[in-house]
TORKOL-4160 file (C-alpha; in steps of 0.2 Angstrom, whole numbers, padded with zeros to 4 digits, m for minus):
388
<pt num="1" X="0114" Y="m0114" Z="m0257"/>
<pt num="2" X="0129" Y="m0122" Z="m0266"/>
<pt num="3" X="0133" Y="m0134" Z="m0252"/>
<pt num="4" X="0115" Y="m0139" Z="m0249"/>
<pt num="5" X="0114" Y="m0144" Z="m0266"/>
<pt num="6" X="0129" Y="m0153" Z="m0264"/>
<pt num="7" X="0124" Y="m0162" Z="m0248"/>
<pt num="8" X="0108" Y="m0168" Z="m0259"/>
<pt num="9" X="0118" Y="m0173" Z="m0272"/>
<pt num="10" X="0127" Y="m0185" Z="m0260"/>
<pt num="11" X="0114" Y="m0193" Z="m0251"/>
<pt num="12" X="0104" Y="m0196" Z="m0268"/>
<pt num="13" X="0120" Y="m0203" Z="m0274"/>
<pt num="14" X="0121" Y="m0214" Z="m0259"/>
<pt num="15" X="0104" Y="m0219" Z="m0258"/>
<pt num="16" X="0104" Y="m0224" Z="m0274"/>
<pt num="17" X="0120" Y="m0235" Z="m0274"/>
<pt num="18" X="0118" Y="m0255" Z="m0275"/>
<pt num="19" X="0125" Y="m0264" Z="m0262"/>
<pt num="20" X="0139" Y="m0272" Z="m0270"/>
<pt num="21" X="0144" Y="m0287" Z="m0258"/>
<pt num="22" X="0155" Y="m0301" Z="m0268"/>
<pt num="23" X="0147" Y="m0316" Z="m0277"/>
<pt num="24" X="0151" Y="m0333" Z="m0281"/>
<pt num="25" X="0158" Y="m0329" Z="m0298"/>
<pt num="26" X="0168" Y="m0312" Z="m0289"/>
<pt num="27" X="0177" Y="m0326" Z="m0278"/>
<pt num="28" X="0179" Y="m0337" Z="m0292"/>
<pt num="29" X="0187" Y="m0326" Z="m0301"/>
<pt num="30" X="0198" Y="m0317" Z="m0291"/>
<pt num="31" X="0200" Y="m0329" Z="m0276"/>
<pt num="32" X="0200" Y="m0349" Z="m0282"/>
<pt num="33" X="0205" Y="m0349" Z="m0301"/>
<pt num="34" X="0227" Y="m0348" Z="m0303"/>
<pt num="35" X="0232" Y="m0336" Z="m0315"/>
<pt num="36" X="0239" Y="m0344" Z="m0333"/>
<pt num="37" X="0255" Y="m0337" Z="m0329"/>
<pt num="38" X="0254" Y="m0350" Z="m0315"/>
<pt num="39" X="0244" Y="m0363" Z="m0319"/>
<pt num="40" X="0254" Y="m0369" Z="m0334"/>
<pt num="41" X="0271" Y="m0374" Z="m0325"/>
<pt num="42" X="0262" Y="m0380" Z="m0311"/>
<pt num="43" X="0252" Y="m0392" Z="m0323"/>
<pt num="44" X="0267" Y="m0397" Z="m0332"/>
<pt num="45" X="0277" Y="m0401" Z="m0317"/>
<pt num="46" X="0261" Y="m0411" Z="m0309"/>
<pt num="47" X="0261" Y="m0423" Z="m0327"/>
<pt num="48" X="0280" Y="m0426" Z="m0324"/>
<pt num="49" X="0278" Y="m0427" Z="m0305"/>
<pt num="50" X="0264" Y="m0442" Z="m0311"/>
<pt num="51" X="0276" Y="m0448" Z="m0323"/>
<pt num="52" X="0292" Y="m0450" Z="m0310"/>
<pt num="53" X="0280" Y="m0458" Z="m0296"/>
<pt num="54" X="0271" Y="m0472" Z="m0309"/>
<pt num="55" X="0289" Y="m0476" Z="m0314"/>
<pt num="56" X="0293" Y="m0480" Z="m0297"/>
<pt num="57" X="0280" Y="m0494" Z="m0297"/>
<pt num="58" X="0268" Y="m0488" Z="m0283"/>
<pt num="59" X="0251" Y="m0493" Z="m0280"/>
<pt num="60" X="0245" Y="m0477" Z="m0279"/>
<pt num="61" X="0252" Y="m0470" Z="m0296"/>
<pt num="62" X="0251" Y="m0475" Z="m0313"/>
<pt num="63" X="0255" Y="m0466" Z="m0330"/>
<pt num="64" X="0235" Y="m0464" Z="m0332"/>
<pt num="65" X="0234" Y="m0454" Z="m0319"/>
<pt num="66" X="0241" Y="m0440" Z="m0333"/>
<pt num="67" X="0223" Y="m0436" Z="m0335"/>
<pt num="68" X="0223" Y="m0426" Z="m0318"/>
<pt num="69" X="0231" Y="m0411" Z="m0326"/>
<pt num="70" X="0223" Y="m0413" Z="m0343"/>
<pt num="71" X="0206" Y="m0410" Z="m0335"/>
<pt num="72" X="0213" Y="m0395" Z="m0326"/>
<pt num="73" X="0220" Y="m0387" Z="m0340"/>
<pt num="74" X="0203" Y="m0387" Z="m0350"/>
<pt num="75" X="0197" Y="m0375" Z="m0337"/>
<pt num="76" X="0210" Y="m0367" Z="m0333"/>
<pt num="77" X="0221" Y="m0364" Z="m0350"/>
<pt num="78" X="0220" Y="m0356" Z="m0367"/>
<pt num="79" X="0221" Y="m0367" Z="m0383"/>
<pt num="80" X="0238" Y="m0366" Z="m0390"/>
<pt num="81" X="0244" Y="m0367" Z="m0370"/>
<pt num="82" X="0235" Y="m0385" Z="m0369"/>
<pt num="83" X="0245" Y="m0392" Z="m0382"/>
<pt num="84" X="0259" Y="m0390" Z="m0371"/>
<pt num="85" X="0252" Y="m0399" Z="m0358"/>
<pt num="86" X="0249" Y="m0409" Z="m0369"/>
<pt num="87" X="0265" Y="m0413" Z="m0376"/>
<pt num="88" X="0270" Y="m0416" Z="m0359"/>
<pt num="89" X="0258" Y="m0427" Z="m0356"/>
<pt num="90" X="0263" Y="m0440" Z="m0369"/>
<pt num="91" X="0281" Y="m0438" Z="m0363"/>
<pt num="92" X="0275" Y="m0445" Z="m0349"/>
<pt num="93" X="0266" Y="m0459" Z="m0355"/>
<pt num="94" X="0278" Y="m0464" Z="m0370"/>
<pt num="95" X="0293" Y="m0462" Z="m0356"/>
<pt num="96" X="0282" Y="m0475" Z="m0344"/>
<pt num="97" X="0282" Y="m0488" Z="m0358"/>
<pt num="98" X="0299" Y="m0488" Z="m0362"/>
<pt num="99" X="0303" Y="m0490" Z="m0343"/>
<pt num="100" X="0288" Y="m0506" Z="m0344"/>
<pt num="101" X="0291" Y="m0522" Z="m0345"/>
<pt num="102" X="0287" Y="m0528" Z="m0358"/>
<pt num="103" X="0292" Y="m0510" Z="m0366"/>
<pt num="104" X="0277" Y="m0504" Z="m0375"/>
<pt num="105" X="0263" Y="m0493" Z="m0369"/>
<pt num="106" X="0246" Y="m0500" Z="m0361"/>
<pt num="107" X="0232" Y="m0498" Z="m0373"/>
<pt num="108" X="0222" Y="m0495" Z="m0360"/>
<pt num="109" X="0232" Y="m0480" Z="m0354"/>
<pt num="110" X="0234" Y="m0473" Z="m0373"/>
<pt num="111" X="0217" Y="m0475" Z="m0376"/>
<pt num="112" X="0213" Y="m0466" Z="m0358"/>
<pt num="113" X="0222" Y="m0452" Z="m0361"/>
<pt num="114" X="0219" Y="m0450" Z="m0380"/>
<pt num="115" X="0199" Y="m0449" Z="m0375"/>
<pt num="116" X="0203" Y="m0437" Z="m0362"/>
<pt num="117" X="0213" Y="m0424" Z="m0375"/>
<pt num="118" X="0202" Y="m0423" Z="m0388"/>
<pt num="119" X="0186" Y="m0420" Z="m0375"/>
<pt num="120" X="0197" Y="m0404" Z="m0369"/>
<pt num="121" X="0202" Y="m0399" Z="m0384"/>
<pt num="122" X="0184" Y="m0399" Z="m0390"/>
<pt num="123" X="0182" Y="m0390" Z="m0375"/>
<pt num="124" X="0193" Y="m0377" Z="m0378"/>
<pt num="125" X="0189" Y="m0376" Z="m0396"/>
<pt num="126" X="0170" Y="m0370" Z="m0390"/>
<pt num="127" X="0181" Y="m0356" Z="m0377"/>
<pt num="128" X="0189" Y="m0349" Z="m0393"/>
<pt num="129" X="0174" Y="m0348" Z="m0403"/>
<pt num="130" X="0165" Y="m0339" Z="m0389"/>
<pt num="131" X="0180" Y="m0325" Z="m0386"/>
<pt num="132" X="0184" Y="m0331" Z="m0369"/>
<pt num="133" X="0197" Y="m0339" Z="m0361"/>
<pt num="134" X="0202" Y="m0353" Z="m0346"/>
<pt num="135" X="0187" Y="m0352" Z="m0335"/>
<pt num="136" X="0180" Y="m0335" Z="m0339"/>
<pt num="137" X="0168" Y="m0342" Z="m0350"/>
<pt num="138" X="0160" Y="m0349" Z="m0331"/>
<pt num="139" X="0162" Y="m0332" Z="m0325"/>
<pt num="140" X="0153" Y="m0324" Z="m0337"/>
<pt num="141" X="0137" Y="m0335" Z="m0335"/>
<pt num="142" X="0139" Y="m0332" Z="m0316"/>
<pt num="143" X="0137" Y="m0315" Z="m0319"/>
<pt num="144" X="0123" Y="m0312" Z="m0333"/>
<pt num="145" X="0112" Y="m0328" Z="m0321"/>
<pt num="146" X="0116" Y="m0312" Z="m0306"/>
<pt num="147" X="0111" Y="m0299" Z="m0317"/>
<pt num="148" X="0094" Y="m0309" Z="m0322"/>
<pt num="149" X="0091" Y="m0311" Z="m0305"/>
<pt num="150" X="0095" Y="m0296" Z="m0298"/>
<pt num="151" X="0078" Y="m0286" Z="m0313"/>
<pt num="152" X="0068" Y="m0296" Z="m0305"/>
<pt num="153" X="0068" Y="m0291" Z="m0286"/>
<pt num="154" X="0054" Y="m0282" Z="m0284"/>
<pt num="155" X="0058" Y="m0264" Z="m0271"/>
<pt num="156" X="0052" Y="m0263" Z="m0255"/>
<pt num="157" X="0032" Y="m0260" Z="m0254"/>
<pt num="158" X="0022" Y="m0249" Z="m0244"/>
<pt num="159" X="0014" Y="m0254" Z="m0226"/>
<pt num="160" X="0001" Y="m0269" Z="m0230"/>
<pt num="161" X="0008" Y="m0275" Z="m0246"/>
<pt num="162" X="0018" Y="m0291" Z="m0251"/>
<pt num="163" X="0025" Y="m0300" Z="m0265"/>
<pt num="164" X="0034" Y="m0318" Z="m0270"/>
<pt num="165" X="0037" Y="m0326" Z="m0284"/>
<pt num="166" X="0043" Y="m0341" Z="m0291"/>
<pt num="167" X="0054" Y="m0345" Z="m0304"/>
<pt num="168" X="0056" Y="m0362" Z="m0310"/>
<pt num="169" X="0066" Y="m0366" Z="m0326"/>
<pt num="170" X="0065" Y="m0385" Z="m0338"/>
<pt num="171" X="0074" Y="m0398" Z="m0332"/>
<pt num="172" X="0081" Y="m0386" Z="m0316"/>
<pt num="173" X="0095" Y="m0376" Z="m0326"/>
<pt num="174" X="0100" Y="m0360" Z="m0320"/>
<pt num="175" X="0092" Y="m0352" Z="m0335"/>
<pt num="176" X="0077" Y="m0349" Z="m0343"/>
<pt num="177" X="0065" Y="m0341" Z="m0352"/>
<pt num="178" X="0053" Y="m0334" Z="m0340"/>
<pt num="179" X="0059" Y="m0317" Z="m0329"/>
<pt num="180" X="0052" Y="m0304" Z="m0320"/>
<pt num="181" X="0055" Y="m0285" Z="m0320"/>
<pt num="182" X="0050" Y="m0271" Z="m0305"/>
<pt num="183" X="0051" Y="m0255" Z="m0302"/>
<pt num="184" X="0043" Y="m0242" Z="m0294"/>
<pt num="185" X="0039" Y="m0228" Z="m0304"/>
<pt num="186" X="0025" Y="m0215" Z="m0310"/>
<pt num="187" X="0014" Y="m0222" Z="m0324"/>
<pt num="188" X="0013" Y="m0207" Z="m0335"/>
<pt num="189" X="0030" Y="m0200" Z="m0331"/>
<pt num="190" X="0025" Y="m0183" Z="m0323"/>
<pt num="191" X="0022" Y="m0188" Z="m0304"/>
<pt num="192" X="0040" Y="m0182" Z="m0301"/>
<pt num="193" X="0055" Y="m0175" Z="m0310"/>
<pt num="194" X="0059" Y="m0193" Z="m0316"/>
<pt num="195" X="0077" Y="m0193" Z="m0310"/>
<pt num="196" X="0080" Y="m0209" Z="m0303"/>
<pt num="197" X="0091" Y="m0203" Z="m0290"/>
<pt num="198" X="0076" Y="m0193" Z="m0282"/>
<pt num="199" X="0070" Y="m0198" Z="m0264"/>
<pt num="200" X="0051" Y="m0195" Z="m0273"/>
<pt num="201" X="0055" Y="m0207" Z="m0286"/>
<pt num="202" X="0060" Y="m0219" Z="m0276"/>
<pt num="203" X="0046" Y="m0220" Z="m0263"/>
<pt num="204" X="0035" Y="m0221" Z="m0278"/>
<pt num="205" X="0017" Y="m0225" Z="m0274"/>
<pt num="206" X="0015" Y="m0235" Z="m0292"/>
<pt num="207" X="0021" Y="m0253" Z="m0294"/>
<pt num="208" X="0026" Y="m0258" Z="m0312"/>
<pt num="209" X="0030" Y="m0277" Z="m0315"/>
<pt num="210" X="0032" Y="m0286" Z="m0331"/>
<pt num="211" X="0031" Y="m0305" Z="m0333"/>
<pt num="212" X="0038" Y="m0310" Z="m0350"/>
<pt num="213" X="0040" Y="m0329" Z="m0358"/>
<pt num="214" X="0050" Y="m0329" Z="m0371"/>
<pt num="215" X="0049" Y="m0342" Z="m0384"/>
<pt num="216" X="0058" Y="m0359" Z="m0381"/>
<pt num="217" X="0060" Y="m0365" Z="m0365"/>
<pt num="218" X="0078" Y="m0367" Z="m0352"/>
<pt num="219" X="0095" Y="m0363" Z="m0359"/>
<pt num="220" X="0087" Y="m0362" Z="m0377"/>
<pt num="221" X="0076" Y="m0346" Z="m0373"/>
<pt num="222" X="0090" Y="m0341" Z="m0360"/>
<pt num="223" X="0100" Y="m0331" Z="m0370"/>
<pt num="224" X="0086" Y="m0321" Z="m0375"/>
<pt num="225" X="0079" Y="m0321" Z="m0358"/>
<pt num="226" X="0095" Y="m0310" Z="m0354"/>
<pt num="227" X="0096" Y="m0299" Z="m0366"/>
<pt num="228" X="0076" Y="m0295" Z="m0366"/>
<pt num="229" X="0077" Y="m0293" Z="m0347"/>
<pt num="230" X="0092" Y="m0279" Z="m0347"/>
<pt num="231" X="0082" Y="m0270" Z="m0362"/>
<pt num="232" X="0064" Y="m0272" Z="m0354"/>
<pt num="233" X="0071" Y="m0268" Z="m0337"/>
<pt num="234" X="0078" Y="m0250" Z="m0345"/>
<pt num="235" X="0059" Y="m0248" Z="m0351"/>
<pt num="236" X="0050" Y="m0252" Z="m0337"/>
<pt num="237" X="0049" Y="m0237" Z="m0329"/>
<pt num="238" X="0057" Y="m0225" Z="m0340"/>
<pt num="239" X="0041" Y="m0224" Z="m0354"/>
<pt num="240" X="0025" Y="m0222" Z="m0352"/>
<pt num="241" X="0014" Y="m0237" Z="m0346"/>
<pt num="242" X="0003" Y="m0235" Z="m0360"/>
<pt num="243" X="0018" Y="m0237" Z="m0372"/>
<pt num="244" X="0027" Y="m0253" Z="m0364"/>
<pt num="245" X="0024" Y="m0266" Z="m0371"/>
<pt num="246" X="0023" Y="m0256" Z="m0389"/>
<pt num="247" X="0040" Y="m0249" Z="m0385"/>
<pt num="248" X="0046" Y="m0268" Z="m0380"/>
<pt num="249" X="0036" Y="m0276" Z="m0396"/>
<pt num="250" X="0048" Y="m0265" Z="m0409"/>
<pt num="251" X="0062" Y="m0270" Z="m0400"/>
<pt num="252" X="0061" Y="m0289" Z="m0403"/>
<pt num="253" X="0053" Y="m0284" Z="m0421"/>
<pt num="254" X="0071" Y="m0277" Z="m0424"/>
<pt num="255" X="0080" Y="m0291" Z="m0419"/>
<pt num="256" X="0075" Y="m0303" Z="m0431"/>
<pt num="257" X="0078" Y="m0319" Z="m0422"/>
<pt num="258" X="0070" Y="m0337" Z="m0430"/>
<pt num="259" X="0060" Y="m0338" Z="m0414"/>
<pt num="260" X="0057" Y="m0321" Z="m0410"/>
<pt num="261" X="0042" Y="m0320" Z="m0400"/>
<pt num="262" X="0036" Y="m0318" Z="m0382"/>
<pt num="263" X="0020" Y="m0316" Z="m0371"/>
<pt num="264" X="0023" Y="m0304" Z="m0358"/>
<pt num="265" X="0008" Y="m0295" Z="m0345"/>
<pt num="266" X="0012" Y="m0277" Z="m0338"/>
<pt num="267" X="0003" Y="m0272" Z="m0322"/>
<pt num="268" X="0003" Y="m0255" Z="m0315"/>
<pt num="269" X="m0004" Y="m0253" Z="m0298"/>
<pt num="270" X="m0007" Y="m0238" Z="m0285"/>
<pt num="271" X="m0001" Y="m0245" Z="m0269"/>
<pt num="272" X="m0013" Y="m0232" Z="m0259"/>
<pt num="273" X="m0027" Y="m0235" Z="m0267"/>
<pt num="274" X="m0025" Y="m0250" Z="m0274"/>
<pt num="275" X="m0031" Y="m0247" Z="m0292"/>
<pt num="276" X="m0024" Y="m0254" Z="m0304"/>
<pt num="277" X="m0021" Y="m0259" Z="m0325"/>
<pt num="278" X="m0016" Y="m0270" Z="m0332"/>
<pt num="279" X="m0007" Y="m0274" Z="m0351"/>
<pt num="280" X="m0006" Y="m0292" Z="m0361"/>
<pt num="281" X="0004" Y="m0296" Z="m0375"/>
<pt num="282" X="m0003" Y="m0314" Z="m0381"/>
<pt num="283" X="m0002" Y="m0318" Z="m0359"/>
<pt num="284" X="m0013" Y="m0329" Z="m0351"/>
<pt num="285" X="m0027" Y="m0320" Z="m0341"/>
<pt num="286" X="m0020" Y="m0313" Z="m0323"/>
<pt num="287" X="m0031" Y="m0319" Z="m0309"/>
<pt num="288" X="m0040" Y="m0310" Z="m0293"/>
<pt num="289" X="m0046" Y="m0314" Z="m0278"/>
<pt num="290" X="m0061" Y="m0308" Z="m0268"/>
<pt num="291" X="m0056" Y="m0309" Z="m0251"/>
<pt num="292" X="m0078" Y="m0305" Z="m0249"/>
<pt num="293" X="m0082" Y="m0321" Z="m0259"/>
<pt num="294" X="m0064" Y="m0332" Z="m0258"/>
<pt num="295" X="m0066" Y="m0334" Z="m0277"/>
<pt num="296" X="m0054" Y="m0331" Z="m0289"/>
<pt num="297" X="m0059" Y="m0323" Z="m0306"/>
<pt num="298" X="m0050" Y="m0321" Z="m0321"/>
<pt num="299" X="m0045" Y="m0302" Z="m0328"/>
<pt num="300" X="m0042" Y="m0304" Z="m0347"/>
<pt num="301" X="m0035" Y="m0292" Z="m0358"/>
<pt num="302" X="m0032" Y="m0295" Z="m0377"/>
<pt num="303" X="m0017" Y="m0290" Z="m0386"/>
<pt num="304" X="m0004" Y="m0298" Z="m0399"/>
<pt num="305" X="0012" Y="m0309" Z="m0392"/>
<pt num="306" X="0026" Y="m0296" Z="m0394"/>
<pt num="307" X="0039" Y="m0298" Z="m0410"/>
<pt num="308" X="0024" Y="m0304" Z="m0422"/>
<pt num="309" X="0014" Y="m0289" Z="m0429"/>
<pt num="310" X="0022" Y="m0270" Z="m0430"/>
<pt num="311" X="0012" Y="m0256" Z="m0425"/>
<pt num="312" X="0002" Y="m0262" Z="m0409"/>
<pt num="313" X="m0008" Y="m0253" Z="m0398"/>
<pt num="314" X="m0011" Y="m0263" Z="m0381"/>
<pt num="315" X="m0026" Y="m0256" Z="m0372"/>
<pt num="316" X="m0027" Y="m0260" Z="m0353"/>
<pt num="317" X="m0041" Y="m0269" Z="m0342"/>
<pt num="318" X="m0046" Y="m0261" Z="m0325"/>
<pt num="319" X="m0048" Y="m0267" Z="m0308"/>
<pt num="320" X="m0044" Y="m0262" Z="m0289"/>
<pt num="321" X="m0037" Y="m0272" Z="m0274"/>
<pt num="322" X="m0047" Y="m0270" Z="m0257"/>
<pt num="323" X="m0040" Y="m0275" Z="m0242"/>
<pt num="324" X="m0038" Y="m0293" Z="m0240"/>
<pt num="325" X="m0039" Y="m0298" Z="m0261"/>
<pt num="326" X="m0024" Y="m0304" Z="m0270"/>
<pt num="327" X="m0018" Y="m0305" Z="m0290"/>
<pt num="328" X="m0011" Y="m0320" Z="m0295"/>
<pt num="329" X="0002" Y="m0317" Z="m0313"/>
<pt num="330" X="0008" Y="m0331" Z="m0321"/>
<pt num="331" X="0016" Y="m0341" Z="m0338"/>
<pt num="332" X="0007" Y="m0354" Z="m0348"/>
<pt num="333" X="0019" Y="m0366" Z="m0342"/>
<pt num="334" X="0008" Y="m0369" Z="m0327"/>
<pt num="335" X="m0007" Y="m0372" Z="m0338"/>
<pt num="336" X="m0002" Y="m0382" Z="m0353"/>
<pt num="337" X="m0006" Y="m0399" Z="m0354"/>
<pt num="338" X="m0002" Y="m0410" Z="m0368"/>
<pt num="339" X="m0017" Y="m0415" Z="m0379"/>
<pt num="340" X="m0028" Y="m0402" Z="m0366"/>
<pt num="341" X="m0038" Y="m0384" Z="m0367"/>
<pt num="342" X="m0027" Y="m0371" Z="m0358"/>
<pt num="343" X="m0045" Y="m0370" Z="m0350"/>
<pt num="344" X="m0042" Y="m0384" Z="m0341"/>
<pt num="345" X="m0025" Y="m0380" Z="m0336"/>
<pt num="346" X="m0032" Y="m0363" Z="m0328"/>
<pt num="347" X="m0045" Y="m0372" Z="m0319"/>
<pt num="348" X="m0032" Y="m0384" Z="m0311"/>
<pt num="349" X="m0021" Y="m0366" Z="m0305"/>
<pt num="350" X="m0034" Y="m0359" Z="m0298"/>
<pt num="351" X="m0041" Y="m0375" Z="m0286"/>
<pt num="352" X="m0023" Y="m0374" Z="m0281"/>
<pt num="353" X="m0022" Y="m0355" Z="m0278"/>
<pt num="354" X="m0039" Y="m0358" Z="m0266"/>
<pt num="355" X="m0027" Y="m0366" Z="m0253"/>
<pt num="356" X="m0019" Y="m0350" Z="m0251"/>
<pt num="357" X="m0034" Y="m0342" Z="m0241"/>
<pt num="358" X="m0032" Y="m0357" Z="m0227"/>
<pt num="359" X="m0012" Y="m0359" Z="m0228"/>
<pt num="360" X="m0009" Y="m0342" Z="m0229"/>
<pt num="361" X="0001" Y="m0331" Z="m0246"/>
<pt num="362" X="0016" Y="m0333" Z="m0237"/>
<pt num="363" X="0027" Y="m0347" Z="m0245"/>
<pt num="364" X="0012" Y="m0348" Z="m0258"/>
<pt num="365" X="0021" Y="m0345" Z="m0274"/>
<pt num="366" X="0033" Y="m0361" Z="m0274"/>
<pt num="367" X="0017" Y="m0370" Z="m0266"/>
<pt num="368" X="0006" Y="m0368" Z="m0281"/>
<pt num="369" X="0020" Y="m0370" Z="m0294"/>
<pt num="370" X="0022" Y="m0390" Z="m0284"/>
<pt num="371" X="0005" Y="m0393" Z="m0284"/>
<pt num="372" X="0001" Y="m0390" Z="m0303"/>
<pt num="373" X="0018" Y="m0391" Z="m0312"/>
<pt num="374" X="0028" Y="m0399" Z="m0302"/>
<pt num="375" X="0035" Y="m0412" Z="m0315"/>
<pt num="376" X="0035" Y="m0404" Z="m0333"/>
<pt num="377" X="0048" Y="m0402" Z="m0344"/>
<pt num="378" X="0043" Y="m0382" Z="m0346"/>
<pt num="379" X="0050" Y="m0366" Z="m0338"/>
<pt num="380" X="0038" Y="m0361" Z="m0324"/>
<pt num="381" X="0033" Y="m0345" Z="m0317"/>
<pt num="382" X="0022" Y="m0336" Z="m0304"/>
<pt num="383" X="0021" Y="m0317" Z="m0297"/>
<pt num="384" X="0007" Y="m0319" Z="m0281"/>
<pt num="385" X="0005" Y="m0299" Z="m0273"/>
<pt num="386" X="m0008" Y="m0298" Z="m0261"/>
<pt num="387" X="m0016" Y="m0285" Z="m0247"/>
<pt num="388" X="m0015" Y="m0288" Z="m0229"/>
């Protein structure tokens, strides 16, 4: 009986392990970026090595050409070691003036390489405010834009189902302040035992997802994008559905930011029957299609934008998918037109979202996001899951 256990234990285990190929930022790290320990002498030597060439009067080097390693040392060293390079930087430029003729430094080159110093010290300047150092500052933003991503890949879903998304920040940075969170779970946490490493739990019938906008828009709400998703992402899923957004809304109460809001809709949905409810907090309306009539209609359901008013109760609204309909979640930022009614906006997303029955869902999401937002300075996101 022991071993059995044991055996259970190992497959639950394995089952439940991420698949932990290496990323960009892993090879950056570890692979591409020199050690400090290294990357000082060698820049040192490459400034004299600049310094000796441009003092043989070649056409290929000049004393200028110093800026080479200054600009690698921004990324690749500490503060108090770029006033090395530093130092022997100006060596090289003082010791090419004195080998000039006449004997006195270009102002061109001074005023070349004196730019070029203070932008990397600046540089570094910001690196020590923020606790990192050399380039793991970069690697650091590869990983929490990975770890973003990676709450919002929906689990595999049952025969007959399907999902896309689209996620489309302002001005196409790598962050912003729309994300989506999945996972597959029992709504009222006594389907199963609840352990996550549980074969049960993990071929869940019920689909949560949560679509949240926080407030501001690209790298601005970025920040909070990432730590809302990691705290949202350990909700979802673990509390009640009823409680979500309640649970989520005293959260961002308790963090006290300046711009501390965000609209966020929480579906729940039976994926064999096809029932489904569905939770706003200040959202824009989710929409359904009837694959009987090829009209889309709008499922409202009232409730406060999270972080603004404590002791909420979110109610949900109701509805079923039939073989063949399709829901359609998705962020004011597809809707909002400057001097309009979001009215307007929503009837404009739902023309588009009627080319869906003649093209097909597949490859939908990123068509309907073109076709009504294509240009706008405003993060952008839409959730499409639909019934074969």
């Amino acid at each position: 009986m022991v071993a059995t256990t044991s055996m259970d234990r190992s497959a639950r285990s394995a089952r439940s392990t991420p698949d932990r190929r290496p990323t960009l930022g892993f090879w950056l790290r570890h692979s591409l970026i020199p050690s400090e320990g290294f990357a000082l002498p060698a820049l040192v030597a490459l400034a004299f090595a600049v310094g000796v060439l441009a003092r043989m009067h070649t056409e290929w080097v000049q004393a200028s050409m110093v800026t080479l390693p200054l600009l690698l040392g921004g990324f690749l060293l500490r503060f108090t070691a770029q006033l090395f390079l530093l130092l022997a930087s100006a060596l090289v430029v003082v010791g090419d003036s004195l080998t000039s003729h006449p004997s006195r430094p270009a102002p061109g080159t001074i005023l070349l390489v004196g730019t070029t110093a203070l932008i990397v010290l600046i540089m570094s300047r910001e690196r020590v405010r923020l606790g990192v150092r050399g380039t793991k500052g970069e690697s650091m933003l590869f990983d929490l834009r990975e770890r973003l991503q990676a709450q919002g890949k929906v689990p595999q879903l049952a025969d007959g189902w399907h999902i896309e998304h689209a996620l489309k920040s302002a001005g196409g940075q790598s962050f912003a302040g729309d994300f989506l969170i999945a996972a597959k779970s029992c709504p009222h946490g006594n389907c199963v035992d609840g352990s996550p490493a549980d074969a049960d739990y993990l071929q869940s019938d019920y689909l949560q997802l949560g679509l949240v906008d926080v407030s501001g828009k690209g790298l601005q709400a970025g920040t909070r994008a990432l730590l809302l998703s990691g705290a949202l992402g350990g909700l979802l899923g673990s509390v009640p559905a009823g409680e979500f957004l309640a649970a989520a809304n005293r959260y961002l109460l308790r963090q006290d930011w300046d711009e501390g809001f965000a609209t966020a809709v929480h579906l729940v949905i039976n994926l064999k029957t096809g029932d489904y409810e569905c939770y706003s907090a200040g959202h824009p309306p989710i929409a359904q299609l009837a694959a009987g009539s090829g009209k889309w209609s709008l499922q409202d359901t009232a409730g406060p934008a999270l972080g603004i008013l404590a002791d909420v109760e979110y109610r949900p609204s109701y509805g079923k998918l039939a073989p063949g309909d399709g829901l359609m979640l998705y962020t004011d930022g597809l809707i909002e037109l400057p001097g309009r009614d979001l009215s307007i906006g929503i009837d404009r997303l739902l023309g588009a979202a009627e080319t869906l029955q003649t093209k097909g869902f597949d490859g939908g999401a990123d068509r309907v996001v073109d076709a009504v937002a294509r240009k706008t300075n405003d993060d952008r996101a839409l959730v499409l899951l639909w019934r074969d």
